[in-house]
LUMPA-361854 format. One line per 4 residues: number of its first residue (from 1); their letters; for each residue x, y, z of C-alpha. Coordinates in steps of 0.5 Angstrom, whole numbers, plus 2048, in hexadecimal, padded with zeros to 3 digits. Example, Ala and Ser with C-alpha at 12.3 -4.5 7.8 and 13.67 -1.06 7.14 Angstrom:
1) AS) 819 7F7 810 | 81B 7FE 80E .
//
This chain:
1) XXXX) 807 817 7FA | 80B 810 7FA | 80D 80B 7F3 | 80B 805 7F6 .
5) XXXX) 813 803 7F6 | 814 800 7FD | 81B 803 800 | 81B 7FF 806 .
9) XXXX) 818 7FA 80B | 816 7FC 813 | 815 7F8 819 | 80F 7F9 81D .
13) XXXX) 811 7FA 824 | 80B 7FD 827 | 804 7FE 826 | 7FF 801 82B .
17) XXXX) 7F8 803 829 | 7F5 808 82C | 7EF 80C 82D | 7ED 808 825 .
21) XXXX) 7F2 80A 822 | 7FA 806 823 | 801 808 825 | 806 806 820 .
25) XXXX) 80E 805 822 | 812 802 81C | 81A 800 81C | 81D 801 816 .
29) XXXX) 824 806 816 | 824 807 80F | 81E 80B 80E | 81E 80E 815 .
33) XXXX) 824 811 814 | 822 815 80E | 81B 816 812 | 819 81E 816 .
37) XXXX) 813 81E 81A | 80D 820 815 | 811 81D 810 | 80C 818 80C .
41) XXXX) 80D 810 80B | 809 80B 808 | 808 804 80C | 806 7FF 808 .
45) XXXX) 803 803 803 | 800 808 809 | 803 80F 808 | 804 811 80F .
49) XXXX) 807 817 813 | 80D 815 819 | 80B 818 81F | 811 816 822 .
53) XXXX) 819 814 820 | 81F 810 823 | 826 80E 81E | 822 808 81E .
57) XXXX) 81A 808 81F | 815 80D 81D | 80E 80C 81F | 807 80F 81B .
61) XXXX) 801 810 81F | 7FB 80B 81A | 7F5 80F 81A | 7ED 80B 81B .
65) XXXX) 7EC 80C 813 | 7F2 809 811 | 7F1 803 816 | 7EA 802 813 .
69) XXXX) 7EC 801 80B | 7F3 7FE 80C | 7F7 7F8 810 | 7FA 7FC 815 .
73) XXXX) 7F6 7FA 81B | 7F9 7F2 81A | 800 7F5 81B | 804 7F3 821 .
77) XXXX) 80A 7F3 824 | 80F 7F0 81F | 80B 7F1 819 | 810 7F3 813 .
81) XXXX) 80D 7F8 80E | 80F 7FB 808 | 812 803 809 | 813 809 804 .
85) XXXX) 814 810 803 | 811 815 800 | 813 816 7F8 | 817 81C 7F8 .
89) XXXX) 816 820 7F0 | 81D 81E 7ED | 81B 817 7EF | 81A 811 7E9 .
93) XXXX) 812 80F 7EA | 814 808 7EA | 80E 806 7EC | 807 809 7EB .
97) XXXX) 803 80F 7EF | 802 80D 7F6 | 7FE 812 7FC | 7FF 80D 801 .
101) XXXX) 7F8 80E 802 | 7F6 806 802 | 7EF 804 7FF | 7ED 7FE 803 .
105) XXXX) 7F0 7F6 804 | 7F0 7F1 800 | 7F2 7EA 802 | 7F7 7E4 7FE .
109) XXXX) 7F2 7DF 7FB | 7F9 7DB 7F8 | 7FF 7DB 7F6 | 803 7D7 7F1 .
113) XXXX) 80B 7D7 7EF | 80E 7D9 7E8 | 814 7D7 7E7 | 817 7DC 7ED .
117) XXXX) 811 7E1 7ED | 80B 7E0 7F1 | 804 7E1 7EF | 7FE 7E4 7F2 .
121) XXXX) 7F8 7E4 7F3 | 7F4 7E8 7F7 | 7ED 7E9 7F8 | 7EA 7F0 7F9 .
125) XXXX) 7E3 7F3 7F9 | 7DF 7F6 7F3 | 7E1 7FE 7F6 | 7E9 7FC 7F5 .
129) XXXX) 7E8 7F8 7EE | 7E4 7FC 7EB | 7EB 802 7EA | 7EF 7FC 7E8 .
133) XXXX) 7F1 7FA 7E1 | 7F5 7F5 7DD | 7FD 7F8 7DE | 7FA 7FD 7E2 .
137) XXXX) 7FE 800 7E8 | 7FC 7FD 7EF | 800 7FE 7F6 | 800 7F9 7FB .
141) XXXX) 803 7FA 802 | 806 801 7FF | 809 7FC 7F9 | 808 7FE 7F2 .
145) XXXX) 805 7F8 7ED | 802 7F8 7E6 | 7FC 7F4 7E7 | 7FC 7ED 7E3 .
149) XXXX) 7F5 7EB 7E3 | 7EF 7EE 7E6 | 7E9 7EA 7E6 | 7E1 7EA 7E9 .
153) XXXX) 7E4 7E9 7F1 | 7EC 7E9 7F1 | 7F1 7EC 7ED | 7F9 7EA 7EC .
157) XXXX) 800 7EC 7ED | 807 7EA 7EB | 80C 7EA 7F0 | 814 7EA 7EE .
161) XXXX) 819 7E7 7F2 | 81B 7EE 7F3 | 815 7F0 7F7 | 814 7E9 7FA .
165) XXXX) 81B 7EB 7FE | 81A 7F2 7FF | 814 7F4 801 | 80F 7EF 806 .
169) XXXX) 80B 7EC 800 | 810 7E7 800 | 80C 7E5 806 | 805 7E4 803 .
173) XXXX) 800 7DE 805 | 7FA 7DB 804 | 7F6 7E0 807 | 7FB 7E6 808 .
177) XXXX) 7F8 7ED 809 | 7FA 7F3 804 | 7F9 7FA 804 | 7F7 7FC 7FD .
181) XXXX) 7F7 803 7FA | 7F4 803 7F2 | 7F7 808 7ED | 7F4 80F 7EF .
185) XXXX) 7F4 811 7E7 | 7EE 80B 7E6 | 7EB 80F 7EC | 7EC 816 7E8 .
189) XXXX) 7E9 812 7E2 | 7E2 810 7E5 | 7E1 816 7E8 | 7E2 81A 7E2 .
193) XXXX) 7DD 815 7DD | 7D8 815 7E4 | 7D8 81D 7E4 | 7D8 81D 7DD .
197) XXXX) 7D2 818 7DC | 7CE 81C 7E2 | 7CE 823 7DD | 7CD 820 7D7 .
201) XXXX) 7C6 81D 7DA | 7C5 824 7DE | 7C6 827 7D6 | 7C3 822 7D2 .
//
């Protein structure tokens, strides 16, 4: 389980695909030095495992799976991503609740400043609104957000100087491509009142 606090930043510094699914090797000593191998990471939002590990790179091994439902398969050699390590019990939660289990892509429609921060708009489809809610919890290539706005087609963050310079949403554009996962406790919900509905009509 990760927070969405994103500790550090990483290099691509290879990116092979193979047999429908990519090999992954990422510079970033910080991180690789407190990582094993088997050890969990998340890259960008993906919670992966490292297959390999040197005092300053790592590599993970991306399955087809994961290729389809997130940006994985646009990365190249010099791509900088955004890097965390699994939460630890005694941890602050200082974000929210993230699997490392990406739901789909969304895309940057527009970008506006506001006095130092920088807001977003993204647009998504129907199977990745239909969790978000005003203030509700969103995490964007593994950073925890609260959602600003949430609209028909697009969806809106906040991005304070701090995150702009720490994380690789400071590099957002027009266009740009991001891995989103929605808060897994809207998942539980729907769930819960679905099954809920369905025994209620099979008793009624």
């Amino acid at each position: 389980m990760f927070t969405g606090i994103v500790i550090d930043t990483g290099t691509v510094r290879r990116a092979r695909g193979r047999s429908g699914a990519l090999q992954l090797e990422v510079e970033a000593p910080t991180i690789a030095r407190e990582l094993r191998k088997g050890d969990s990471v998340s890259i960008n939002g993906v919670c992966l495992t490292a297959t390999e590990v040197g005092r300053r790179r790592f590599a993970v091994h991306v399955m087809g799976e994961t290729l389809a439902r997130s940006t994985f398969e646009a990365l190249e050699r010099g791509h900088a991503v955004n890097l965390e390590l699994p939460a630890r019990v005694s941890d602050r939660l200082g974000g929210h609740i993230v699997q490392g289990h990406v739901d789909g892509v969304a895309t940057v429609v527009r970008l506006e400043s506001d006095d130092g921060a920088l807001r977003v708009w993204l647009e998504a489809g129907g199977e990745l609104l239909r969790y978000m809610v005003h203030k509700g919890s969103i995490s964007l290539d593994g950073v925890s957000l609260t959602l600003v706005e949430v609209g028909s087609r697009t969806f809106q963050v906040a991005l304070i100087p701090h995150t702009l310079a720490a994380t690789t949403l400071g590099r957002l554009r027009v266009g740009s491509k991001v891995n989103v996962e929605v808060d897994v406790i809207a998942k539980y919900v729907e769930r819960l009142v679905t099954e809920g509905m369905k025994d209620a009509a099979r008793k009624g």
